[in-house]
Backbone as ProteinMPNN parsed JSONL, in Angstrom:
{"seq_chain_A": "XXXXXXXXXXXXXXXXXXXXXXXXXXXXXXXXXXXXXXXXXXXXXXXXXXXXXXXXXXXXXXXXX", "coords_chain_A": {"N_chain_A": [[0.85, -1.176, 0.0], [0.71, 2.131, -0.876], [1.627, 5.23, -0.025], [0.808, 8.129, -0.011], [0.838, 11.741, 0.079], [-0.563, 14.839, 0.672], [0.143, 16.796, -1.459], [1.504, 15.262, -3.494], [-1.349, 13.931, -4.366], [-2.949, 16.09, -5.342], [-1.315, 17.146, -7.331], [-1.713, 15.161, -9.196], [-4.161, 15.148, -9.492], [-4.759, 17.4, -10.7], [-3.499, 17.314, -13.091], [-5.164, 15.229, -14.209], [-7.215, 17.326, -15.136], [-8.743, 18.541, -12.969], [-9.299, 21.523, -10.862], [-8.732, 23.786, -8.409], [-11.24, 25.167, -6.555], [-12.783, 26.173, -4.34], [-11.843, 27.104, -0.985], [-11.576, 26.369, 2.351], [-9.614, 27.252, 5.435], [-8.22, 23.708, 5.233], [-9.575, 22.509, 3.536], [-9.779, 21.647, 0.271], [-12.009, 22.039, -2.702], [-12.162, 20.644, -5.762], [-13.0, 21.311, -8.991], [-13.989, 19.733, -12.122], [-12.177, 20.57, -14.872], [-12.337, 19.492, -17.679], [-14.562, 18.353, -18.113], [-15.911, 16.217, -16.408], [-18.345, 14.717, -14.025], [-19.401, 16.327, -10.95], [-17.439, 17.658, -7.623], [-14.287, 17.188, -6.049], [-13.405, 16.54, -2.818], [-10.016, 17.655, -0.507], [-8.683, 17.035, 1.962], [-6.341, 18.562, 4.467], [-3.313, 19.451, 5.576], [0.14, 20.297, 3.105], [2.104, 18.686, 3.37], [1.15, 16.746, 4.907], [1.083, 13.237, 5.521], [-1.583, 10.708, 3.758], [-5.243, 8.963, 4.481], [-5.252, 5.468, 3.929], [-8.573, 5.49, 3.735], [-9.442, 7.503, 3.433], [-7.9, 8.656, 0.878], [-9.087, 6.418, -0.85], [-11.68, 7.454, -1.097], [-11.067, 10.019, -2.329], [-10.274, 8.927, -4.687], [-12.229, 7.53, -5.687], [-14.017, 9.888, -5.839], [-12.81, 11.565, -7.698], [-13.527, 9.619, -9.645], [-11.506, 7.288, -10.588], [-11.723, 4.901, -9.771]], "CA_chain_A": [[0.0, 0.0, 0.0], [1.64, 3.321, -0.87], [1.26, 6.213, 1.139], [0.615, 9.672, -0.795], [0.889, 12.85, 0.493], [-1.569, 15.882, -0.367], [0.711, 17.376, -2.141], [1.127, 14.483, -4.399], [-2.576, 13.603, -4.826], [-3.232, 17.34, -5.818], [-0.607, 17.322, -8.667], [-2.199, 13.929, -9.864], [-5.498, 15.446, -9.726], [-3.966, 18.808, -11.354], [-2.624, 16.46, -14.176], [-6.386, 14.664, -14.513], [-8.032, 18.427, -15.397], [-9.079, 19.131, -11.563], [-8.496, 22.925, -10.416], [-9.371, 24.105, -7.029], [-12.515, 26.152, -6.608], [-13.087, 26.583, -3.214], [-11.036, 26.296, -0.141], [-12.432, 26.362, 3.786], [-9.233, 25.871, 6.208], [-7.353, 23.421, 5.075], [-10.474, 21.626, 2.885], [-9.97, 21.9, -0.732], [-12.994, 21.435, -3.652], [-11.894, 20.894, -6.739], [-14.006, 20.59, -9.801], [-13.332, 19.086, -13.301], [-12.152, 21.292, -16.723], [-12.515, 18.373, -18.745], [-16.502, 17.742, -17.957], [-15.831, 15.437, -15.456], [-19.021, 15.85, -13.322], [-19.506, 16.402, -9.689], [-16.586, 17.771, -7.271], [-13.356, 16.074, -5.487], [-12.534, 17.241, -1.837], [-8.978, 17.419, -0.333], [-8.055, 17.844, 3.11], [-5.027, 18.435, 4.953], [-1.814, 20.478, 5.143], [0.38, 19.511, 1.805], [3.043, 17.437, 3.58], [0.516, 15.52, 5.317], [0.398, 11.708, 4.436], [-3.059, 10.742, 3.977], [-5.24, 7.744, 4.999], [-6.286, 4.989, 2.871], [-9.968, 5.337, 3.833], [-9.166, 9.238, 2.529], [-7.599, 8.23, -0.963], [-10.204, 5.573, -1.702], [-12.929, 8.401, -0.959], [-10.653, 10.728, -2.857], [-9.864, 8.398, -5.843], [-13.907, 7.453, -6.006], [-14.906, 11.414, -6.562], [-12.714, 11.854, -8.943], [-13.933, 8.784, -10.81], [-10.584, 6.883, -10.688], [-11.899, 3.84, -8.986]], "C_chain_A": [[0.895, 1.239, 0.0], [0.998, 4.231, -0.314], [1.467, 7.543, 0.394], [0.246, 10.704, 0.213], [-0.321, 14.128, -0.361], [-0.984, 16.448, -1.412], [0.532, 16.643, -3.348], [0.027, 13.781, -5.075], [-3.068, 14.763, -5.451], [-2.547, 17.904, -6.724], [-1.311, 16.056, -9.641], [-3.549, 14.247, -10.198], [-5.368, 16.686, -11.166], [-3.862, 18.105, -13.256], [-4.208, 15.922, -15.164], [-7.402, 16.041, -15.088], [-8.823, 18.889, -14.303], [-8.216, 20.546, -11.429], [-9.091, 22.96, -9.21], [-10.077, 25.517, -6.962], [-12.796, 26.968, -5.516], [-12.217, 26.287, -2.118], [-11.684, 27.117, 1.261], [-11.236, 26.042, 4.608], [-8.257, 25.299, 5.246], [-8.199, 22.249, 3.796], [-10.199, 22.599, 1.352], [-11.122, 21.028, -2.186], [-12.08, 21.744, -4.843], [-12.899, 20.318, -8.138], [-12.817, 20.622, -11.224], [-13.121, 20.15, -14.599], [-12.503, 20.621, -17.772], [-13.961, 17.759, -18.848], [-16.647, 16.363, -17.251], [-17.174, 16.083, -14.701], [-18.615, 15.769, -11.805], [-18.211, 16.822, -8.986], [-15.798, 16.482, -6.239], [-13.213, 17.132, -4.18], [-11.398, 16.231, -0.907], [-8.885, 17.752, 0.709], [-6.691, 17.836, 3.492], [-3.991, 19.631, 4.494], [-1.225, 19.537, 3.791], [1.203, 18.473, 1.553], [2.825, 16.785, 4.368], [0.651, 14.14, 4.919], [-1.58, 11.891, 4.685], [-4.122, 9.063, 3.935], [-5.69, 7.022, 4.271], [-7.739, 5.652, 2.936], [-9.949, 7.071, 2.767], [-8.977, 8.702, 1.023], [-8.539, 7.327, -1.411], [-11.288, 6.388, -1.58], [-12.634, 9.12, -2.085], [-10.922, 10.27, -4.665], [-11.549, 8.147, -6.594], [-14.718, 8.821, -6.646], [-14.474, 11.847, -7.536], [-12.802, 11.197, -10.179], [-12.696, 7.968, -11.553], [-11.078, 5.184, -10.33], [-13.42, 2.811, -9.551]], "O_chain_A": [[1.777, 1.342, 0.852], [-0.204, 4.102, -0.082], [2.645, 7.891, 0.316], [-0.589, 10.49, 1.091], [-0.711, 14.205, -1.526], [-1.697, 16.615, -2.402], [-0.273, 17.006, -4.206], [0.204, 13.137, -6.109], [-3.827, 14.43, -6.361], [-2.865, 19.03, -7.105], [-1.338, 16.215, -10.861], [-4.098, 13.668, -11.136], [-5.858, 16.64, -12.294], [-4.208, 18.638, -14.31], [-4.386, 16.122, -16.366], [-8.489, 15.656, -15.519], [-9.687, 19.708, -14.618], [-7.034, 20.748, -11.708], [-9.984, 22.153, -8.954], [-9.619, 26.627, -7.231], [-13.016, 28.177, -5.583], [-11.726, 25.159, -2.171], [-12.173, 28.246, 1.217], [-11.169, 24.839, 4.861], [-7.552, 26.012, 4.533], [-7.568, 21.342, 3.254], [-10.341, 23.818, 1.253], [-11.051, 19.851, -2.538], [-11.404, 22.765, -4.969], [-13.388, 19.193, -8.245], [-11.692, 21.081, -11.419], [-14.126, 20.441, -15.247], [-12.97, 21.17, -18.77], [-14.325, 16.836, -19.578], [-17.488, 15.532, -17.596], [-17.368, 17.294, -14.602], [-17.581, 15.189, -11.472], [-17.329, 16.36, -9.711], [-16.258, 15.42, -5.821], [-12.963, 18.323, -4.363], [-11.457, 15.038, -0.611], [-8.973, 18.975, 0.811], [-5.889, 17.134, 2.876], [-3.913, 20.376, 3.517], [-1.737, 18.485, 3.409], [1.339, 17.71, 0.596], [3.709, 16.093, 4.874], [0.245, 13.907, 3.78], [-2.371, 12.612, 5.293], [-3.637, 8.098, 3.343], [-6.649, 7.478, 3.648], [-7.983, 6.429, 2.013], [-10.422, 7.404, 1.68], [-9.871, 8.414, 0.227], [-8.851, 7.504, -2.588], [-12.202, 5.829, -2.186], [-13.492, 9.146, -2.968], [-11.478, 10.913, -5.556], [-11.913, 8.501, -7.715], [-15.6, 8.89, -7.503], [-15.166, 12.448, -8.358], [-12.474, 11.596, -11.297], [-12.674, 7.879, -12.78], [-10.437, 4.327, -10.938], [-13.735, 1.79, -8.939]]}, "name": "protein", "num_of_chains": 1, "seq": "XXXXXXXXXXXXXXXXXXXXXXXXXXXXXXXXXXXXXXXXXXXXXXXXXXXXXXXXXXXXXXXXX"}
């Protein structure tokens, strides 16, 4: 199981046509350029790791999974 950091899930998203729309804190929405529908949210500082249960939530909104 690899262990990703926000930082690195938010360049991978970046990469997929995700920008960040809204931010609350340390909560980031990001919606799709590419007509992807519905949004992805990100929490955490950027050199957080982050927890499976997080990335399989994460990976699911942005329709990776």
């Amino acid at each position: 199981m690899k262990r990703y950091k926000v930082k690195q899930v938010l360049d991978l998203l970046r990469k997929d046509g995700w920008e960040i729309k809204r931010t609350k804190g340390d909560h980031r929405q990001l919606k799709n350029t590419k007509g992807k529908p519905g949004t992805v949210t990100v929490n955490g500082k950027e050199s957080e790791n982050l927890s499976q249960e997080l990335l399989n939530s994460i990976w699911k909104q942005a329709g990776w999974k």
